[in-house]
Every structure is written in structure tokens, then in C-alpha cells.
C-alpha positions in Angstrom: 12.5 5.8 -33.2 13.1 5.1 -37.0 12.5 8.5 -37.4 15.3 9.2 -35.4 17.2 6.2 -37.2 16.5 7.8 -40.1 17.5 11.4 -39.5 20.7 10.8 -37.3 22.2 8.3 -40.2 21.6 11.6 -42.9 23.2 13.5 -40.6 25.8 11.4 -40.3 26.5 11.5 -44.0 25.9 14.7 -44.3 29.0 15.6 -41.6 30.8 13.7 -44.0 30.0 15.3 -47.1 30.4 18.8 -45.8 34.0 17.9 -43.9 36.0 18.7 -47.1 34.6 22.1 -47.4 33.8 23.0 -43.9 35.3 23.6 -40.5 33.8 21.2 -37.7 33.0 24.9 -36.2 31.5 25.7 -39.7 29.5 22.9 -39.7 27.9 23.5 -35.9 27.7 27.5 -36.6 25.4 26.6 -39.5 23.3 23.8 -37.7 22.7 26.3 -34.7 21.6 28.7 -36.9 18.7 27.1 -39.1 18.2 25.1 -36.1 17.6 28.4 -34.1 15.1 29.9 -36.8 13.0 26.8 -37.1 12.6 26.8 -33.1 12.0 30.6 -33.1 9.1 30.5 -35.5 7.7 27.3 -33.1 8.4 29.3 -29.7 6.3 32.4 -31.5 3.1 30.1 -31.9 3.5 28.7 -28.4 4.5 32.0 -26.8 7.8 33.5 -25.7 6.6 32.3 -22.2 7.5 28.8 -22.7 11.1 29.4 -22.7 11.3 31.6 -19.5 13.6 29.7 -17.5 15.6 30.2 -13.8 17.5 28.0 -14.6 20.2 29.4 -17.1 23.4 27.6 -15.5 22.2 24.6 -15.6 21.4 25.4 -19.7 24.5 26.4 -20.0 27.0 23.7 -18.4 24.2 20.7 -20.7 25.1 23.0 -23.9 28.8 23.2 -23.2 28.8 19.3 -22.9 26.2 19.0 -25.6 28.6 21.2 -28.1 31.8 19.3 -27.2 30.0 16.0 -28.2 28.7 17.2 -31.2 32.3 19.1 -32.2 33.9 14.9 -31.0 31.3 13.4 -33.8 31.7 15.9 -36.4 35.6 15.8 -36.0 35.7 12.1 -36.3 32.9 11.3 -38.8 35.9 13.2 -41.3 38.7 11.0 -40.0 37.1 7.7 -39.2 34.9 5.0 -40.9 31.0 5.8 -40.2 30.9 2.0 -38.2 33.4 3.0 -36.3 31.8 6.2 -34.5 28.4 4.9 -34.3 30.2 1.6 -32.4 31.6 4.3 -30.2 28.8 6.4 -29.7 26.6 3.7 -28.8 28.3 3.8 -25.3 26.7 6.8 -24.8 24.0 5.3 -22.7 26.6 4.0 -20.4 28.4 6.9 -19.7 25.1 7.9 -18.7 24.1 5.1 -16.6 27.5 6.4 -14.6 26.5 9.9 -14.5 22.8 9.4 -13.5 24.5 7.5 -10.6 27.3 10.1 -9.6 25.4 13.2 -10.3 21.4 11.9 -10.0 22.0 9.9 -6.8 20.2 7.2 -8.9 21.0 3.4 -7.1 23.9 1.1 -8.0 22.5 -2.0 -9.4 25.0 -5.0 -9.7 23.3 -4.9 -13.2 24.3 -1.3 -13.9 27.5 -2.0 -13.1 28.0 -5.0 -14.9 26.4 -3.0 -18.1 29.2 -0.4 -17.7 31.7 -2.7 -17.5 30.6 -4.4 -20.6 30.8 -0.9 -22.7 34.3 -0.6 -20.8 35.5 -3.9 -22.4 33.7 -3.1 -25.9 35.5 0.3 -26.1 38.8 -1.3 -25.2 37.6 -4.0 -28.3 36.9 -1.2 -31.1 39.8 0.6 -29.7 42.4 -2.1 -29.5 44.9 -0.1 -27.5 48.4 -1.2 -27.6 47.7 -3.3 -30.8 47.2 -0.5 -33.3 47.9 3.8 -32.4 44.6 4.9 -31.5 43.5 7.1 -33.9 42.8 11.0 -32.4 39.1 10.9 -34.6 38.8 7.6 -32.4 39.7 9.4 -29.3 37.1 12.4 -30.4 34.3 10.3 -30.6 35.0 8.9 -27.5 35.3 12.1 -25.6 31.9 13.1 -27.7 30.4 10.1 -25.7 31.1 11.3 -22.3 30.2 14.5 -23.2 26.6 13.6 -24.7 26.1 11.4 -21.4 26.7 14.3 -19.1 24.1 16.4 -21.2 21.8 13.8 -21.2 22.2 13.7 -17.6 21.7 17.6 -17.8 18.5 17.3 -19.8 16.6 14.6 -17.5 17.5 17.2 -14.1 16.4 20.1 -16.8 13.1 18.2 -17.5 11.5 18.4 -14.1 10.9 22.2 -14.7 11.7 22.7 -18.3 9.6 21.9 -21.8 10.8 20.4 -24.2 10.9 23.9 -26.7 12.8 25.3 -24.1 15.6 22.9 -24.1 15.7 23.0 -28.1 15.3 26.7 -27.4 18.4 27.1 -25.2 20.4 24.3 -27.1 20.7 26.3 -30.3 20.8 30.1 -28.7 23.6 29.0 -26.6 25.5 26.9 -29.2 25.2 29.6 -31.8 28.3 32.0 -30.7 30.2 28.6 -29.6 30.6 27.8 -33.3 30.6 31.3 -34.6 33.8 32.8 -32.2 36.1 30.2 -33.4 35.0 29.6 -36.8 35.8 33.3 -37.2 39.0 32.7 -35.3 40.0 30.2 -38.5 39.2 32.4 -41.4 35.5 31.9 -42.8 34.3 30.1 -45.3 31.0 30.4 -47.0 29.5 27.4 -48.1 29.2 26.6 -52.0 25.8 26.4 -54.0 27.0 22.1 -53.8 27.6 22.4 -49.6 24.1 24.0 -48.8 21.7 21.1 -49.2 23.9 18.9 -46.8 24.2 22.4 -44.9 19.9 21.9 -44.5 20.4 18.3 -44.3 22.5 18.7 -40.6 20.5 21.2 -39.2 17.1 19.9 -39.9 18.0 16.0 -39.5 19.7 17.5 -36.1 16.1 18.9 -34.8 14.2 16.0 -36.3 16.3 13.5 -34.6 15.7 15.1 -31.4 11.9 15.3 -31.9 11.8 11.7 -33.1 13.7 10.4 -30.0 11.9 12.8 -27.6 7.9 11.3 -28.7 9.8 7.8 -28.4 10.8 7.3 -24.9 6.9 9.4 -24.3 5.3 6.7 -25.9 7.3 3.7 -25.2 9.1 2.6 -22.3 13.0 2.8 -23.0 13.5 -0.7 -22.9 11.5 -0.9 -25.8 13.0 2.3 -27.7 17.1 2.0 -27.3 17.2 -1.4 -28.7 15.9 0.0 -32.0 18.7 3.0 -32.3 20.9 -0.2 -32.7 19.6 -0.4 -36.2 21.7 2.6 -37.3 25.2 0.6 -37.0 24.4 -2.7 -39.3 22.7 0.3 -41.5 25.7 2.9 -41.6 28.4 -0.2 -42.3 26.4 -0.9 -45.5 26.0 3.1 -46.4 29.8 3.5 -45.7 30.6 0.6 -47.5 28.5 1.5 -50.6 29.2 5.4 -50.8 33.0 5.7 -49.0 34.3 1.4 -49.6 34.9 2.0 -45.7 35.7 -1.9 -45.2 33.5 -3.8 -42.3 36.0 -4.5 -39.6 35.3 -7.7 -37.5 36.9 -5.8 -34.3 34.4 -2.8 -34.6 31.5 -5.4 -35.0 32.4 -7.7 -32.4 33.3 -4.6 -29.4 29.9 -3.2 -30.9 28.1 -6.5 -29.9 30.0 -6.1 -26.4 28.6 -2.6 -26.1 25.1 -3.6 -27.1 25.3 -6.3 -24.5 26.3 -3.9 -21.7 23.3 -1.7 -22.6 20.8 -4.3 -22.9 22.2 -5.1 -19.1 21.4 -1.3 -18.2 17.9 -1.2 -19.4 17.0 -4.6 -17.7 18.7 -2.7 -14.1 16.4 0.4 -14.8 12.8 -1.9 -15.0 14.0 -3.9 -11.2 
């Protein structure tokens, strides 16, 4: 899980680094595509068999979802401090609490829905409607949360037929002409001899992080793994701090806190 600590925080940095040269369709095109190539050579030493699959619509509504989070955190990590969208993205496993429940048939715990009420009110903290205009990279990040907590919800129905590979697989095939249609559409871009190394570090730190978090939950239970991912905010508000001067605000902190709280709440409901 550090591993995926690790890789999601380069990525993070990497989004950043490459947002003043790149399109957020730019940036996804290019992480499909090494990300595509790396699984390709793993599927040809496991055998094109492992990624047969009746189940096409069901890859294809998680990849729609999974793009549109990924184009929420890429747009915002340009627009807002790095605290800020992993505070937001850490209600992720809320959102997903709520669709496990609508879509899984999973139960209702007064826990569960006391954990989701909790990300409700920390959202509402880092947010601060009405006090401030929320900011539309705000807003992005948020909608990126919703829409990785419906893919996640995708993946665990996918898993009960589907590897792993074939998941990966299907992620980056799919994504590919997502980012490649309207990142034509906007005039392209190549990246510069400077952009490429962040190009690798996105694509790479993107499969990596997924590996990492995949062998955590298989050997740990999840109450044990999802606590450590919370490592990557305290983490990211010193790296923004020392490489951007993003300042540490006590709202993003404290609704963070709240959000933590709430999931903490929806791992004890899952182990009753």
C-alpha cells in the first residue's frame, strides 16, 4: 500500500508538471498508450486467453466512468492546490459505499450511513459553499470522485468473472481512443524532450498504483489497507508546499479529518 502511496503521489506531480504543456486529453492519450504496451507484452506471456471476456458492456460503462475520473483529477490537479484534490478524492470510498448499496444490493448499515454522511459534511467543509465561489477544478475533482466510485463498483461486479490482466487490459484499450478523438479535436501537441519523463512517470506510476493497491486488499483485509492511503494527504501538503508554496489551509485539513472519519465508519460497517 506504500507502493501505491508512492506511485499515486508521482503521478500526482507528474499531472502537474505536464499541465503547462499538455491537454488533460494529452495527458490520458499518452498514459493509455504506454499503459497499453506494458499490459500487451504481460497478456502475451499469460496468453491472449486471459482477456477473453462476455462481458464487454459492463468494460465499457467501468472505463467511461473510470476516464471521466481520471479527466476530473487531471483537470483539477492544474487548477487547484495538490491538498486540495487528494482531500476530495479521499471521498471516493464513500461514493462507493453508496453505490455498492444502490447498484450491489449490499445492506444499509446505520454505520454506512453515518460514514456517508460524514464525507457529505467534509465535502461541504473543503468546499465551503456559499462562503467562497467554488472553484470549477474543485467541482472536477469532485465529479472525478463519483465517477471513480461507480468504476470501482464496476470492477468488484467485473471481478467475479474477470482477472485482474483483463481489467488492466480493457482499462487501457478502451481509454485509448477516448483521449486520442478529442485531443485531435484540440489541435495536437507532441510532447517536448523536457515533458517525456513526466510523460513515463503517469503512465507507469498509473499501472504501478493499480498493482500496488490490487496485492493490498489480497493480502490484507481493507480495514487494514485504506487507512494507510491516508498517508498521501499530510505527504502531498508538504510536496506542494515545498515544490508549488501551495499554502496548508486549515479548512482543507479539518473537512479532510471529517472525511477520514466517515471512512473509518465505513470500514468498521463492512467487518459487522
Amino acid at each position: 500500500m506504500l507502493g501505491a502511496v508512492a506511485a499515486l503521489t508521482a503521478m500526482a506531480i507528474a499531472g502537474r508538471e505536464l499541465a503547462s504543456e499538455l491537454s488533460t486529453f494529452q495527458i490520458l492519450f499518452f498514459r493509455s498508450l504506454i499503459g497499453l504496451g506494458v499490459i500487451c507484452v504481460l497478456v502475451q506471456r499469460a496468453g491472449w486467453v486471459s482477456v477473453k471476456t462476455h462481458r464487454l458492456g459492463a468494460h465499457a460503462a467501468r472505463n467511461a466512468a473510470h476516464f471521466a475520473g481520471q479527466f476530473g483529477w487531471f483537470f483539477g490537479i492544474a487548477l487547484i492546490p495538490l491538498t486540495e484534490v487528494f482531500a476530495i478524492e479521499f471521498t471516493t470510498p464513500l461514493w462507493t459505499a453508496l453505490f455498492a448499496v444502490l447498484l450491489l444490493r449490499e445492506r444499509l448499515t446505520w454505520l454506512r450511513v453515518a460514514g456517508i454522511l460524514f464525507g457529505f459534511v467534509g465535502t461541504l467543509v473543503i468546499l465551503r459553499p456559499g462562503m467562497d465561489a467554488v472553484s470549477p477544478g474543485a467541482l472536477a475533482v469532485l465529479g472525478a470522485a463519483f465517477a471513480y466510485a461507480f468504476a470501482h463498483t464496476m470492477t468488484k461486479r467485473l471481478s467475479s468473472t474477470e482477472s485482474p490482466l483483463s481489467i488492466l487490459f480493457y482499462m487501457s484499450a478502451l481509454q485509448l481512443p477516448l483521449g486520442l478523438l478529442p485531443a485531435l479535436a484540440k489541435g495536437w501537441v507532441w510532447p517536448s524532450v523536457q515533458a517525456w519523463p513526466w510523460v513515463l512517470v503517469v503512465s507507469l506510476c498509473g499501472l504501478a498504483g493499480h498493482y500496488c493497491l490490487a496485492r493490498a486488499f489480497r493480502l490484507a483485509d481493507a480495514s487494514v489497507v485504506v487507512p494507510i492511503d491516508f498517508v498521501r494527504l499530510p505527504l502531498i501538503a508538504v510536496i506542494g508546499y515545498l515544490l508549488y508554496r501551495e499554502p496548508l489551509d486549515p479548512y482543507v485539513m479539518l473537512g479532510a479529518a471529517v472525511v477520514v472519519a466517515g471512512t473509518w465508519l465505513t470500514l468498521r460497517s463492512a467487518r459487522i
